[in-house]
SESEVO-385528 format. One line per 10 residues: number of its first residue (from 1); for each residue x, y, z of N, C-alpha, C. Coordinates in pm, whole numbers, always signed. Layout:
N
NUM	X,Y,Z,X,Y,Z,X,Y,Z ~ ...
% end
This chain:
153
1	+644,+3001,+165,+542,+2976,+263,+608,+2974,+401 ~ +574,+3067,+517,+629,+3052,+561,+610,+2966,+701 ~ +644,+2932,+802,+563,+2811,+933,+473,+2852,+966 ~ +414,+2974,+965,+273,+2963,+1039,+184,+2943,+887 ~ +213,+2934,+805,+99,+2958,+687,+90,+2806,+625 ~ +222,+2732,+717,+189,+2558,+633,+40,+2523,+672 ~ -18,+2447,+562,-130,+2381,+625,-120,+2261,+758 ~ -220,+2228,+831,-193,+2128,+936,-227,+1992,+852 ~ -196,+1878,+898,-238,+1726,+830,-299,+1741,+949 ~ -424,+1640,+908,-527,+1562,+973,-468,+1458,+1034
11	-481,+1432,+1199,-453,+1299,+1234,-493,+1196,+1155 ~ -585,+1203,+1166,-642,+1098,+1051,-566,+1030,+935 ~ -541,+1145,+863,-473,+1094,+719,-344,+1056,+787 ~ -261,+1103,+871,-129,+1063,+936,-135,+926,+994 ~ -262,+844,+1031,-253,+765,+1105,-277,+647,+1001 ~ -394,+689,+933,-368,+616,+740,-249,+616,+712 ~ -163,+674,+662,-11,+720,+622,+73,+585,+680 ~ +80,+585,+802,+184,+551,+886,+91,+415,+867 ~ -4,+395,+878,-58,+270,+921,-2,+175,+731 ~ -46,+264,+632,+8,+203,+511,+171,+247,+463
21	+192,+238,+526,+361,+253,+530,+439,+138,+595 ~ +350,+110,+715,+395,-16,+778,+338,-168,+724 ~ +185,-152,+652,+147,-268,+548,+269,-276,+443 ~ +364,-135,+379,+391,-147,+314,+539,-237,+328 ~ +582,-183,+408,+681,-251,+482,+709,-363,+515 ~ +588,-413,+587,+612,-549,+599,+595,-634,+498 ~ +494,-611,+384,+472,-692,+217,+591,-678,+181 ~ +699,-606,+192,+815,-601,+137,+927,-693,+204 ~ +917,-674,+299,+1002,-807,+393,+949,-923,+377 ~ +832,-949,+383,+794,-1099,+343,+836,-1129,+193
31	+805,-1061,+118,+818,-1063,-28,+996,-1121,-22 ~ +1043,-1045,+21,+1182,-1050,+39,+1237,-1183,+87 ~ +1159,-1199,+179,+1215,-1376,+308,+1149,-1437,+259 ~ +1068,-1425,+139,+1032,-1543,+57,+1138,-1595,-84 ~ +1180,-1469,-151,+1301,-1512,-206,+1384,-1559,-178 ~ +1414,-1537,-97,+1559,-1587,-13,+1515,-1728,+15 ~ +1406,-1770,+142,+1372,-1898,+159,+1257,-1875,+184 ~ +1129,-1956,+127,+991,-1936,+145,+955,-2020,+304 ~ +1060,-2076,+375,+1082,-2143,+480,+1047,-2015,+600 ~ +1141,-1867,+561,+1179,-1790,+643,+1038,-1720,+702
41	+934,-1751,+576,+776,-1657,+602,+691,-1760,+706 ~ +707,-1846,+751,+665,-1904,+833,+613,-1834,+954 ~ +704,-1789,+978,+697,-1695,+1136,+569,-1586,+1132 ~ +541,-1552,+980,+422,-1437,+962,+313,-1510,+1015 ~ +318,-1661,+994,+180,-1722,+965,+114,-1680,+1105 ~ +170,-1626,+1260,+111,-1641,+1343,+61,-1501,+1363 ~ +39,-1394,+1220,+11,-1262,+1272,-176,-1232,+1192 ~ -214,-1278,+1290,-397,-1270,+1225,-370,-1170,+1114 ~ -468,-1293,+994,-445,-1235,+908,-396,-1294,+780 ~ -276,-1390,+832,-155,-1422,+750,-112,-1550,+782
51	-209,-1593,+825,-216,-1741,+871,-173,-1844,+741 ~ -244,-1800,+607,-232,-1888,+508,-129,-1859,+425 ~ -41,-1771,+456,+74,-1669,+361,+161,-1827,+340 ~ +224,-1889,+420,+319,-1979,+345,+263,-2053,+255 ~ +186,-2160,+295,+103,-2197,+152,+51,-2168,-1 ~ +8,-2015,+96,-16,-1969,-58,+97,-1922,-140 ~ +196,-1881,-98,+300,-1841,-160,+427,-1945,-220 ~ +385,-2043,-120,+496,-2205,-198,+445,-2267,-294 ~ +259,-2241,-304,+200,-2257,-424,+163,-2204,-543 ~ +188,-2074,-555,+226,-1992,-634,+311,-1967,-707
61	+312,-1917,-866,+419,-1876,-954,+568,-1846,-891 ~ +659,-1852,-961,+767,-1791,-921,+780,-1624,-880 ~ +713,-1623,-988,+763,-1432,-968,+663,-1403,-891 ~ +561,-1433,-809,+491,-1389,-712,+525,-1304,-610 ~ +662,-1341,-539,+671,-1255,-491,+806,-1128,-492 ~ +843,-1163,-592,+926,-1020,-690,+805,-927,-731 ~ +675,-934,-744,+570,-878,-815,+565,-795,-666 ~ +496,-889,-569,+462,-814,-423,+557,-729,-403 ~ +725,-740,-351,+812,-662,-360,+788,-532,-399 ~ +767,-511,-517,+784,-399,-622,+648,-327,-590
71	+495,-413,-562,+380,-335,-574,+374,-283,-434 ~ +418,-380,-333,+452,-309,-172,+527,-206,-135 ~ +637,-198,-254,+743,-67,-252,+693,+29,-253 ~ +613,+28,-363,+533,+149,-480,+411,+200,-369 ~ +380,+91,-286,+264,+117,-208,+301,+230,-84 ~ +422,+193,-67,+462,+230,+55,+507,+366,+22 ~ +603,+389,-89,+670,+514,-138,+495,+610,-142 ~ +456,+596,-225,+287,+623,-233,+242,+659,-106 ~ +239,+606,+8,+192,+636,+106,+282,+763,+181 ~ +419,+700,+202,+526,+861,+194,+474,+984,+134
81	+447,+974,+39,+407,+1083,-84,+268,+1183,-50 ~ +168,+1068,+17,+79,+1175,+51,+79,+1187,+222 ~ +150,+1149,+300,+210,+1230,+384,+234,+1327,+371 ~ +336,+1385,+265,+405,+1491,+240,+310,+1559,+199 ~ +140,+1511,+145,+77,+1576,+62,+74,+1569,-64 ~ +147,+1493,-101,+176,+1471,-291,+40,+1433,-320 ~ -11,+1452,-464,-124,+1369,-497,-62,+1286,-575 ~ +24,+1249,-627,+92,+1172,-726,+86,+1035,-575 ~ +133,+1040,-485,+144,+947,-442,+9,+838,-402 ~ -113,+960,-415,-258,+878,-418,-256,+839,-505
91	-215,+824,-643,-216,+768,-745,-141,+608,-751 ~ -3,+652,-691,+81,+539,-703,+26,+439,-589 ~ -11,+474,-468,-52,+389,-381,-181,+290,-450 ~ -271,+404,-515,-426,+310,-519,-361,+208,-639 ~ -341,+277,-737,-283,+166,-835,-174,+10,-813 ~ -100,+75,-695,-51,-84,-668,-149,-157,-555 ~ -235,-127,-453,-286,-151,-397,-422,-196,-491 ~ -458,-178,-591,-549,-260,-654,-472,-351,-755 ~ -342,-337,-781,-269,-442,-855,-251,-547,-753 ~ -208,-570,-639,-201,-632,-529,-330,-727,-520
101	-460,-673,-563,-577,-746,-573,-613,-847,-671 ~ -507,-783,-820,-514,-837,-930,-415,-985,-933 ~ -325,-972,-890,-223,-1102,-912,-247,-1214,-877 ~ -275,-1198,-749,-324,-1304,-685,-417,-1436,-801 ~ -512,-1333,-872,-585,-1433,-983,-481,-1494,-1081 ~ -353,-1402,-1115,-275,-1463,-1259,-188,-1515,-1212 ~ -102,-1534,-1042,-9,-1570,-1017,-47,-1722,-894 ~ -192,-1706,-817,-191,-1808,-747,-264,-1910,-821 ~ -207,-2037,-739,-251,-2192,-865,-395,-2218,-769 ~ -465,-2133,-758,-550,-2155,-701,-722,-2105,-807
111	-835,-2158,-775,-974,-2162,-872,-1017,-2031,-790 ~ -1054,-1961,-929,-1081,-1790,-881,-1178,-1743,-741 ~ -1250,-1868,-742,-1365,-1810,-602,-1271,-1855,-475 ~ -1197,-1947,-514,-1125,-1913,-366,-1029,-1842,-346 ~ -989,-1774,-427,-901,-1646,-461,-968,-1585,-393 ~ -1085,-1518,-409,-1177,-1441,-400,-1199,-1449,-234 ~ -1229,-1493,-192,-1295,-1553,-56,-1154,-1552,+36 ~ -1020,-1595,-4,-927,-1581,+68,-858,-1443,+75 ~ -855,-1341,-56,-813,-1213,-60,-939,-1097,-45 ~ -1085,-1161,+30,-1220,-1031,+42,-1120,-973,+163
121	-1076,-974,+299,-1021,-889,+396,-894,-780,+305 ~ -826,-812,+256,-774,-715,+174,-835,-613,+71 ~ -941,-693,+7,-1025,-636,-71,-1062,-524,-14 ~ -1186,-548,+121,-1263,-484,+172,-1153,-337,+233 ~ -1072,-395,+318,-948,-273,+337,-884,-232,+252 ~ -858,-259,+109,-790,-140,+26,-892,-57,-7 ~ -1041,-116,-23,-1149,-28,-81,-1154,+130,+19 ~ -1153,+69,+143,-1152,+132,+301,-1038,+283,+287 ~ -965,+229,+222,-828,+306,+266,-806,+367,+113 ~ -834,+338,+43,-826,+458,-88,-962,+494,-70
131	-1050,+506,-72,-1191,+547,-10,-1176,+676,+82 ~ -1101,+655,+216,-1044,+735,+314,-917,+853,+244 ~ -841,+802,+199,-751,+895,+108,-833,+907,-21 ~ -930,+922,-71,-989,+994,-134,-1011,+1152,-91 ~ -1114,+1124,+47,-1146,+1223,+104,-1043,+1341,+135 ~ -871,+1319,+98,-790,+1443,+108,-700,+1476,-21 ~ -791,+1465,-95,-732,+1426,-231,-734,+1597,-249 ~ -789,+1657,-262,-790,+1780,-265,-732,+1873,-169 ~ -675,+1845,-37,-582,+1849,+48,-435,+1838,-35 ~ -420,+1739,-89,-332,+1703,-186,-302,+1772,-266
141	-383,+1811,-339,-370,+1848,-476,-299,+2034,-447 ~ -342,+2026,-318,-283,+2239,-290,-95,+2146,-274 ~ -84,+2076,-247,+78,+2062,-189,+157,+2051,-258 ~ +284,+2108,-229,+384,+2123,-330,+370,+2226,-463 ~ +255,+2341,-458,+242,+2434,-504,+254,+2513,-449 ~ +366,+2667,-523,+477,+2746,-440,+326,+2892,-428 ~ +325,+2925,-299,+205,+3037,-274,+320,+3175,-320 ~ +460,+3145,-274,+546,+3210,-252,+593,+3339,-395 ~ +539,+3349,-497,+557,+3411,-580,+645,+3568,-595 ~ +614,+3603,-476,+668,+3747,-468,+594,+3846,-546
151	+496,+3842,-547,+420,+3942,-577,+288,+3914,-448 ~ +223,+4067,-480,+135,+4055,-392,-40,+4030,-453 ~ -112,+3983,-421,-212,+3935,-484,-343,+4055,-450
% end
């Protein structure tokens, strides 16, 4: 394929991309400065949003946030992926990004409706954002397939 025949990305999906690359990023550093010292996540609490992150996380299971770690990784690599156009990476993103929805119920010591009520802004934005990367799923699905065959069609 050669540069004029690449397809263009949509601002759009690039600005999705980058925007869940940097969610992904930062779930991974917190995840991280919570192992180390759940003292260190303090500093998040002042980024709207994340006001309740120390609490909920000093009250929570142990492996809570080794779980985030790994589903923020996956989220983020995922988001890389359909940058590039991968569809594999719409896969890996939505799946940890709705696992991300799931833990919270098996890992926080908290009664499910206020689970619920404290994780709806995440809710409502992962729905938002695999919803939105839906719409280039088929964008996706041409990438990383070689046009290049050497024959002529």
């Amino acid at each position: 394929m050669s540069f004029m025949e690449k397809k263009k990305k949509s601002v759009f999906l690039i600005g999705l991309c980058v925007l869940s690359m940097m969610g992904g990023l930062l779930g991974v550093l917190i995840g991280v400065l919570s192992i180390i010292d759940v003292e260190l996540i303090k500093i998040f609490a002042r980024i709207p949003g994340y006001a309740s992150i120390y609490s909920l996380t000093v009250g929570s299971h142990f492996l809570y946030p080794f779980v985030k770690v790994v589903l923020y990784g996956t989220s983020f690599f995922g988001a890389f992926s359909m940058l590039r156009l991968r569809r594999r990476g719409y896969y890996m993103y939505s799946v940890a990004q709705l696992l991300l929805l799931i833990i919270p119920y098996l890992l926080w010591n908290l009664s499910p409706i206020v689970v619920f009520f404290t994780d709806l802004p995440d809710m409502i934005f992962t729905i938002a954002f695999i919803g939105a990367y839906t719409l280039f799923l088929s964008a996706m699905g041409q990438a990383g397939v070689s046009t290049d065959t050497g024959a002529e069609k």
